[in-house]
C-alpha positions as CSV (number, residue, x, y, z in Angstrom):
1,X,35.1,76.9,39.6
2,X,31.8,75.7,38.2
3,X,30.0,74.4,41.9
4,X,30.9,78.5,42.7
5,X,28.3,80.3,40.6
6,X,25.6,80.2,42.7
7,X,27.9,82.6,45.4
8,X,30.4,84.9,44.1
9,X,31.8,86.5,47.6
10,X,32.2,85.6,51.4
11,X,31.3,87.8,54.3
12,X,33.8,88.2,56.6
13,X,32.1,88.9,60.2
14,X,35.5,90.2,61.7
15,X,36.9,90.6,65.2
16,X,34.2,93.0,66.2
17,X,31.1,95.3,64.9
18,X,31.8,98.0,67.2
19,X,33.5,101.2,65.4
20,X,35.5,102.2,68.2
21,X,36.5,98.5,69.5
22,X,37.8,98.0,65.6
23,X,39.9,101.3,65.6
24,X,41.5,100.0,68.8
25,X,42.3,96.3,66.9
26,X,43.8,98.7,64.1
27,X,46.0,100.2,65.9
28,X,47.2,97.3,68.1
29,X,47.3,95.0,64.3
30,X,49.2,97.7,62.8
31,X,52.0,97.9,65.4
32,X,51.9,94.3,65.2
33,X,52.4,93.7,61.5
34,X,54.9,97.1,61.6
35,X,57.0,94.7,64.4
36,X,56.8,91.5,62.8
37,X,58.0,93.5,59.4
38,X,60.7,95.0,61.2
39,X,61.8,92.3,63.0
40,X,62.0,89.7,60.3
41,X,64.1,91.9,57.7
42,X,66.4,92.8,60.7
43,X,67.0,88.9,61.7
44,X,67.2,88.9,57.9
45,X,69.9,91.1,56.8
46,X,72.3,90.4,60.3
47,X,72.1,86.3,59.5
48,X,72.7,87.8,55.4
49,X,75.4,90.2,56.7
50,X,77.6,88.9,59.5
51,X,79.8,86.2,58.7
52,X,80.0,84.8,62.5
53,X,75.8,83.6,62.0
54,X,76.5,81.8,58.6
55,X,75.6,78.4,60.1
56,X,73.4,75.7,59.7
57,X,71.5,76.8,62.8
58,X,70.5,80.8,61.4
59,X,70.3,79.4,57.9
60,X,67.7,77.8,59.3
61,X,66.4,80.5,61.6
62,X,66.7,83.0,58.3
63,X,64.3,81.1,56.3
64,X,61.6,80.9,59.7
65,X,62.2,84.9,59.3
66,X,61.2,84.9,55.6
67,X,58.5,82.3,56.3
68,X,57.0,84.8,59.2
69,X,57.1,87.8,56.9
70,X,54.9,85.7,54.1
71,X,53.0,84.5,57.0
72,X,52.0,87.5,58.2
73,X,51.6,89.0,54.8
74,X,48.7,86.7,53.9
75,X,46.4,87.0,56.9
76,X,47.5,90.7,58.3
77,X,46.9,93.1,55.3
78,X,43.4,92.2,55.1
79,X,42.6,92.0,58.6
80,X,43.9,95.7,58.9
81,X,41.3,96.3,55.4
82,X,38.6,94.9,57.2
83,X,39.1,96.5,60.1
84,X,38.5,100.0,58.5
85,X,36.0,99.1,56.3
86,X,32.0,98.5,56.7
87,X,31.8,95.7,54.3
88,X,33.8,92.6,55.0
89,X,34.0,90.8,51.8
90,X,36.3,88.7,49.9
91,X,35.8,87.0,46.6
92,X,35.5,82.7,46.3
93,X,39.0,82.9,44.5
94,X,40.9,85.4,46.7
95,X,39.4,83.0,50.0
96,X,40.7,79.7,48.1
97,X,43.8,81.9,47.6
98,X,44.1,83.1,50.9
99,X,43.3,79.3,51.9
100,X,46.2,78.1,49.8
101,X,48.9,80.6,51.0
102,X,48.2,80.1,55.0
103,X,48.7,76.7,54.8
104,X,52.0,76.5,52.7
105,X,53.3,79.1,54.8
106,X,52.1,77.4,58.2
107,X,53.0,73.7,56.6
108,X,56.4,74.9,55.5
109,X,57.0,76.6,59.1
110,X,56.1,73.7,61.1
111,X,58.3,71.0,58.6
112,X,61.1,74.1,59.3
113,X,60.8,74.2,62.8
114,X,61.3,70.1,63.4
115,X,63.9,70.3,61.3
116,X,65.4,72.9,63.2
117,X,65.2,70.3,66.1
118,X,67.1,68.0,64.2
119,X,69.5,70.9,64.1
120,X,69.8,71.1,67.7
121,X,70.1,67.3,68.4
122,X,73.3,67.0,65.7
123,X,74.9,69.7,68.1
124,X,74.5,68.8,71.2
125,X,74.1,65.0,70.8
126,X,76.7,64.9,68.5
127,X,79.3,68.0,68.2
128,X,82.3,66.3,66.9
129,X,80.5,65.5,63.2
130,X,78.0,68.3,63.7
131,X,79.6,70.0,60.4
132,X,79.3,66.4,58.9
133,X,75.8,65.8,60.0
134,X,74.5,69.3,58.8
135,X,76.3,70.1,56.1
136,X,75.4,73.0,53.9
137,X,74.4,70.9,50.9
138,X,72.0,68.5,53.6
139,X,70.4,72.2,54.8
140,X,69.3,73.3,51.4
141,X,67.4,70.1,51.0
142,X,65.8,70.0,54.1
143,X,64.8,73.6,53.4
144,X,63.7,73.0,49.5
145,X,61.6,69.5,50.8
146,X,60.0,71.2,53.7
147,X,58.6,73.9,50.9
148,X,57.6,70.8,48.5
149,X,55.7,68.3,50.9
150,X,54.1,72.0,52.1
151,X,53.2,73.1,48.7
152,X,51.3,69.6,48.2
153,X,49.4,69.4,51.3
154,X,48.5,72.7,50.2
155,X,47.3,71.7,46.7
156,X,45.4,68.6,48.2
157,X,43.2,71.1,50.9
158,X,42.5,73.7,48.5
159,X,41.4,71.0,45.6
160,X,38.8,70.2,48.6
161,X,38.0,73.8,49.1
162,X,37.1,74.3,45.3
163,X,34.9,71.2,45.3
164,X,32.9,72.4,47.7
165,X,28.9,73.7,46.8
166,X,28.0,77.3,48.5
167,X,24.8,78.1,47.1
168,X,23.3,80.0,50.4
169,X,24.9,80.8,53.5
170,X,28.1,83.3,52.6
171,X,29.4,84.8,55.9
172,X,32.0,83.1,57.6
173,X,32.2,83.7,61.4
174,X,36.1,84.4,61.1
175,X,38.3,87.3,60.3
176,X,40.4,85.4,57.5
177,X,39.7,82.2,55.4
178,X,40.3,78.6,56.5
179,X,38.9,75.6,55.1
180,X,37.8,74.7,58.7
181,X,35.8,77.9,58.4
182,X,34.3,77.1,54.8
183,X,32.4,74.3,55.6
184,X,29.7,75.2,57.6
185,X,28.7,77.2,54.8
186,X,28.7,74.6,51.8
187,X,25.5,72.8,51.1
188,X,26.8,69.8,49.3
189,X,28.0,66.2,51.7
190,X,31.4,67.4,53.7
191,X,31.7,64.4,55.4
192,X,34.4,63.3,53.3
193,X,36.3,66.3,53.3
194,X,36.2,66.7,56.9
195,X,37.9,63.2,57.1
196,X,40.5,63.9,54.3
197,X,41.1,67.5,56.2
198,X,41.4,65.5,60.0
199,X,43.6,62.8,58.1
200,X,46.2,65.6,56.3
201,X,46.2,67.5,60.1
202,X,47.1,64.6,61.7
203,X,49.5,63.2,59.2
204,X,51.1,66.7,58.9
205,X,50.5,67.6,62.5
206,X,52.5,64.5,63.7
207,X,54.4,63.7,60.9
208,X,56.4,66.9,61.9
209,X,55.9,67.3,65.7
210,X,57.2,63.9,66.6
211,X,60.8,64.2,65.4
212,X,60.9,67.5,67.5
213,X,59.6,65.3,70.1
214,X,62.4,62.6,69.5
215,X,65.2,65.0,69.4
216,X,64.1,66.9,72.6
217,X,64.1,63.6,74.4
218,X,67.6,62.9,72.9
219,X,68.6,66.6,73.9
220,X,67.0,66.2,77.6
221,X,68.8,63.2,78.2
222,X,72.4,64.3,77.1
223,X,71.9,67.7,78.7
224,X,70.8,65.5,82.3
225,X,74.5,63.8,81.5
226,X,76.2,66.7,81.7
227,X,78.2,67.2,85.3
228,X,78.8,70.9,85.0
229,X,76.0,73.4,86.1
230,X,77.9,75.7,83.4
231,X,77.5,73.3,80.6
232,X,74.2,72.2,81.4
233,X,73.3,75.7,81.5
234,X,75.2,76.3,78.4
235,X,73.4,73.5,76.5
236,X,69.9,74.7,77.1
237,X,70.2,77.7,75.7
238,X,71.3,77.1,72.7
239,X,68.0,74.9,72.4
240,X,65.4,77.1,74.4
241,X,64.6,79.5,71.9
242,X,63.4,77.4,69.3
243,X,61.4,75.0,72.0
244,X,59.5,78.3,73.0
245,X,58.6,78.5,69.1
246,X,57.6,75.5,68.5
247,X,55.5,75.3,71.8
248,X,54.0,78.8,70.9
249,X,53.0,77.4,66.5
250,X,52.4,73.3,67.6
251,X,50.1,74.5,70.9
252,X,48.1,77.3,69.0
253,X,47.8,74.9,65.6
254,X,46.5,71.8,67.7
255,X,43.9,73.8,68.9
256,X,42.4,75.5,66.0
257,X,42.6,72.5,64.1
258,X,41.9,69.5,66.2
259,X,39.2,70.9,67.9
260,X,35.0,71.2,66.6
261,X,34.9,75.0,64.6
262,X,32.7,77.5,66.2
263,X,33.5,80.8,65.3
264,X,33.8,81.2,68.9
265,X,36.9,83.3,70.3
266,X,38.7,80.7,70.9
267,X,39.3,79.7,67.4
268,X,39.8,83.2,66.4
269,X,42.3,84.0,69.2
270,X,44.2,80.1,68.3
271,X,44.3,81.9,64.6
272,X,45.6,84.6,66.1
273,X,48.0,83.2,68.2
274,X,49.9,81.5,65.1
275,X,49.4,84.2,62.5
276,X,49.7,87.2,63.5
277,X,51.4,86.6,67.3
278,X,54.1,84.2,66.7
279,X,55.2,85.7,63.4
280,X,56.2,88.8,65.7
281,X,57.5,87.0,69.1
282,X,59.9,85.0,66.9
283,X,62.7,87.8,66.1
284,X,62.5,88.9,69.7
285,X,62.7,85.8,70.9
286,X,65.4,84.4,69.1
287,X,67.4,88.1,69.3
288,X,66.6,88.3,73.2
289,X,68.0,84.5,74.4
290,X,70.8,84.7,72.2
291,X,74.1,86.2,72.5
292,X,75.4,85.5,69.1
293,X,72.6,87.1,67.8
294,X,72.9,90.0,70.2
295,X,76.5,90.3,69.2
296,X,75.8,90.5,66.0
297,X,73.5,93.3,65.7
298,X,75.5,95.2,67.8
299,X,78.6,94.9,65.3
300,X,75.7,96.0,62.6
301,X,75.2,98.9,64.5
302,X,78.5,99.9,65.0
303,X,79.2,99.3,61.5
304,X,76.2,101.6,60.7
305,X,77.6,104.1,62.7
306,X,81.2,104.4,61.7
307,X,79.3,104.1,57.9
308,X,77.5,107.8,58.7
309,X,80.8,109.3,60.3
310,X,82.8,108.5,57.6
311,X,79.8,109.7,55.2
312,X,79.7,113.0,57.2
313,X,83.7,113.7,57.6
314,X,83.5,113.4,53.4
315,X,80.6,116.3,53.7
């Protein structure tokens, strides 16, 4: 931490500077992080709890639950800080450490979600050997590599954080940090970072969004096969939940990372989109498009229920 001694904090310049504009935010951020808390335990415990869901498929979708409530955790707290306080600051280390955790969260979510897709193509593409294809041991790999190759894209962008020089400038035009964010601000040659950061992006970017690509094409094409309006019907929805995920975390990604940083709103409302926004659309939109899901929290709640009468008939 030696090239950081010259500066010793960040300013953070927010979402606004207007008292009553950032009372608003809190309000709306609150309910959002209170949702996205709520939501993720619930999809949680019913995957945990119901026998029906313990499938490759919501094994799957349990761990994007646990990976939105850590997501969430690492950019909303301090946004809802910030948002109440006059001074937006944040220490070198806690940046670099808020740096590190937003990406292996986002870089595990994103290997999750096109393996997911890999998911879907085993059972529609191939539902005889599905249970061969995805077998439980096969899932807890997928799920333990996704966090590895995450964890050391992770290492290798904050190793270029920390050799960065700041010896001047120390607000960053953003409400969280992101290494995009960190280099207008250093004073040493970035040139080389920039094209090790475009280089990871692209290799991660792709590297993850073309088998969801692959398998959608596969899916498309065996659904298109199918004679009946019913199965057709049938087929897509077991898929079109987790294609409106991916579209919502791959579209609002691409453009934070592949395009020129600003610190205009556009890059703060791309953040926003995949940190704060699809963290809490997930539950609902996994719980809304599916029945199983549906069925399952309503045999929780029954549950729940005949739990307190038999509690109160004890009384």
């Amino acid at each position: 931490m030696r090239n950081h001694s010259t500066v010793t904090e960040f300013i953070l310049i927010g979402l606004s500077d207007d008292p009553l504009v950032e009372a608003l935010l809190f309000v709306l951020f609150l309910g959002i992080y209170v949702m996205t808390v709520m939501g993720n335990l619930t999809m949680l415990l019913v995957i945990r709890a119901d026998s029906h869901l313990h499938t490759p498929m919501y094994f799957f979708l349990s761990n994007l639950s646990f990976l939105d409530l850590c997501f969430s955790c690492v950019t909303l707290p301090k946004l809802l800080k910030d948002l109440l306080s006059e001074k937006k600051t944040i220490s070198v280390e806690g940046c670099l450490a808020q740096v590190f955790f937003v990406y292996i969260t986002a870089g595990t979510e994103a290997f999750l979600l096109s393996m997911m897709a890999y998911d879907r193509y085993a059972a529609i593409c191939h539902p005889l050997i599905y249970g061969q294809m995805m077998s439980s041991q096969l899932c807890v790999r997928l799920v333990l590599l996704s966090w590895t190759l995450a964890s050391l894209n992770s290492i290798v962008i904050v190793l270029l954080g920390v050799n960065l020089d700041f010896c001047g400038a120390r607000t960053i035009r953003h409400y969280t940090c992101e290494l995009p964010s960190l280099f207008p601000l250093s004073c040493s040659d970035i040139s080389i970072h920039i094209d090790i950061l475009i280089c990871i992006i692209i290799l991660h970017g792709f590297g993850t969004f073309l088998p969801v690509f692959f398998s959608y094409t596969r899916i498309v094409s065996a659904i298109l096969s199918i004679s009946s309006t019913t199965g057709r019907s049938k087929a897509f929805s077991t898929c079109s939940s987790h294609l409106l995920a991916v579209i919502l975390f791959f579209g609002s990604g691409l453009i934070r990372y592949l395009m020129p940083t600003s610190g205009s709103s556009l890059d703060m409302l791309s953040s926003l989109q995949y940190s704060a926004v699809t963290p809490m659309l997930n539950p609902l939109i996994y719980s809304l498009k599916n029945m199983e899901v549906k069925a399952a929290v309503k045999r929780a709640w029954v549950k729940y229920l005949q739990f307190l009468l038999q509690t109160k008939e004890r009384k």
